[in-house]
C-alpha positions, 0 to 999 in steps of 0.5 A: 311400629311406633315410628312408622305409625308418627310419619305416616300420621306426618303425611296424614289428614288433619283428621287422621292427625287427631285419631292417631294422638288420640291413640298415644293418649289412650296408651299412655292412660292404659299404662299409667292405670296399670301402673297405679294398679301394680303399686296399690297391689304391692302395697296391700300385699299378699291375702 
């Protein structure tokens, strides 16, 4: 999916260029939250 989605922005506008990088910065910064969020909850432990 990923790959297919990287070549068809290869043929692409210069529009459709920056909406699918915005897309894999949206990504990245959803699982980088996620993440964070995961290891702040270890470290509180359990209620």
């Amino acid at each position: 999916m990923i790959g297919e989605l990287i070549s068809d922005m290869a043929h692409s506008t210069g529009q459709g260029m920056i909406g699918v990088s915005l897309i894999f910065i949206y990504l990245a910064w959803i699982i980088s939250v996620a993440l964070i969020r995961i290891q702040q909850g270890k470290k509180e432990g359990h209620h």
